[in-house]
Structures are given as structure tokens and as C-alpha cells.
N, C-alpha and C positions, 0 to 999 in steps of 0.2 A: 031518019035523023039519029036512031038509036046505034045504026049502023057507022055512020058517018063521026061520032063522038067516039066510040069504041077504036075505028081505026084509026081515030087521033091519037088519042090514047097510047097504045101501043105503040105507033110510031115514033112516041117521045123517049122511048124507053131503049131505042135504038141508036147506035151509034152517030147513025147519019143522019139523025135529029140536030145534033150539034157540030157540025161542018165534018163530023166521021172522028168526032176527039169523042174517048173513052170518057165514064163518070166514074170518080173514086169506088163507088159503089161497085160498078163493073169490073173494075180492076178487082179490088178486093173478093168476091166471087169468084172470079175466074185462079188466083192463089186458093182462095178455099176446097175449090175445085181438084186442082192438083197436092193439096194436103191430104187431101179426102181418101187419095189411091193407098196410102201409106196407113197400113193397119196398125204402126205405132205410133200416131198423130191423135191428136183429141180434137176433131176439129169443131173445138167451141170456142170462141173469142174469149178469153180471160180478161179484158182489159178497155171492153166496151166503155163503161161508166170512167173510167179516165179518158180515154181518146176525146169523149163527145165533151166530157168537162171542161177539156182543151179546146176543143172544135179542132180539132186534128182527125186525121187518117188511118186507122193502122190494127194492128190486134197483137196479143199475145196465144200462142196456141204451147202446150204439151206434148212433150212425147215419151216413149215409154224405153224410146231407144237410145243409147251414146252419143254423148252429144257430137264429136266426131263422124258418126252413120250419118245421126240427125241433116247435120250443114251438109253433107257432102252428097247426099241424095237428093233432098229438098232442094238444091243450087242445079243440081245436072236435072230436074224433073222442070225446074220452072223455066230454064233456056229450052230445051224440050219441046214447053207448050210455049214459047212465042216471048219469054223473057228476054232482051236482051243486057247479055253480064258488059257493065260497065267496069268494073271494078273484080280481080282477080281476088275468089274466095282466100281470105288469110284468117291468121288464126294470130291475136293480138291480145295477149292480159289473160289467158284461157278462156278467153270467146271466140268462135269465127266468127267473118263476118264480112260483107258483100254487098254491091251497090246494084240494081237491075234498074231498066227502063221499059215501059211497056205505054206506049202512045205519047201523051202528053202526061206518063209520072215516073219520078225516079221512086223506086225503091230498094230501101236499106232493110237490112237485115241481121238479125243477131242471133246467136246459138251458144248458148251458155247452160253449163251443168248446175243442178239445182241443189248438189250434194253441199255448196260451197255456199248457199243464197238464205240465210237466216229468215227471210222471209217468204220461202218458201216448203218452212219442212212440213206440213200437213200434206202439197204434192210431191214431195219426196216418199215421204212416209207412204202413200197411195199407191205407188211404183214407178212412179213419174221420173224420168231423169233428167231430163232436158226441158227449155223453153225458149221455142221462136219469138221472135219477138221483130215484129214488120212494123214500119213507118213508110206513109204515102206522100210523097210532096211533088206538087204541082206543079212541073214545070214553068208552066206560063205566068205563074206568079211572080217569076224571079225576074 
């Protein structure tokens, strides 16, 4: 029995629990994933306690690199692992910024310098120069 609940269990936790559509949750791991590679990424969600406040998707992460490197690597590494770019990386207001899709969610993306972001000079001040900033929205919602 103990057997039989366990590989329930699990099972649900897989794609092809839900007709092979991905779970925000998976999505967001699998970016964390490929943030991960990037020794100038902080891959901690800055932004937890607002996303869930919202009931939204998403995270803010740090980096240590130009914000320039930052977008233009993190964009070529997430088409890489299986992102596909909707939207051609530009660079608008001195943010870039980038549309992906990955199952059933678009994802947007921002990259913006923190030198300029009054609310951020503590991660500035840290060595911080950049912050991603990802939004997940659900296709099938719409």
C-alpha cells in the first residue's frame, strides 16, 4: 500500500500527470536551473513575498555582472535549454528585455542596472549590478 501511494505521489509531480503541461513551479526551476550555471547570478528569489502577495509567478534574481552580459547570456542560455524567444531581446528605457515560451507559459523578462534604482543601493553597495526580474503567465488562462 505504502508502495502504491508513494508512486502516486511522484507521479503527480510529473509532467504527464497533467496531460504533459508543465507546473509554474517546474517552469520556474528549470530558469533557476540555468541561472545557476552563471557564477554571476545569486540564484535566490528576491521577490518571493510579493509574487505570492500577488498570487502571481515569477522571481527577481541579482547579478554581479553588466547588465548588458547579464540579458544577453541569460537570453542565449535559456533558448539553449528548451526556451523558446518569442520576442527579439531589445533594449528599451535602459532595460532589456524579452518574451520566452516554455509549454503552456510565456515568459517575460527584464534586465535592468541597479546603479540607477534608488531602491536598490544596499545591492548595489554589495557588488550587485544588475537584477533579472521574470514574470510567468499562463497561457491557457488567456
Amino acid at each position: 500500500m505504502r508502495t502504491v501511494m508513494l508512486l502516486s505521489l511522484l507521479s503527480s509531480c510529473t509532467p504527464k500527470a497533467n496531460g504533459g503541461a508543465m507546473s509554474s513551479t517546474q517552469v520556474m526551476s528549470e530558469i533557476e536551473a540555468v541561472l545557476s550555471k552563471f557564477e554571476f547570478m545569486l540564484v535566490k528569489n528576491q521577490c518571493v513575498a510579493v509574487y505570492a502577495e500577488f498570487k502571481e509567478n515569477g522571481g527577481c534574481y541579482l547579478s554581479r555582472a553588466p547588465r548588458d552580459e547579464t540579458a544577453l547570456q541569460i537570453a542565449e542560455a535559456l533558448v539553449k535549454a528548451g526556451f523558446k524567444q518569442q520576442r527579439s531581446l531589445r533594449l528599451d528605457f535602459g532595460s532589456w528585455t524579452t518574451v520566452l515560451d516554455k509549454g503552456n507559459f510565456g515568459i517575460s523578462y527584464t534586465v535592468h542596472s541597479l546603479a540607477t534604482d534608488p531602491d536598490s543601493s544596499a545591492d548595489y553597495q554589495a557588488g550587485y549590478k544588475t537584477k533579472l526580474t521574470i514574470a510567468l503567465t499562463d497561457t491557457r488562462e488567456q
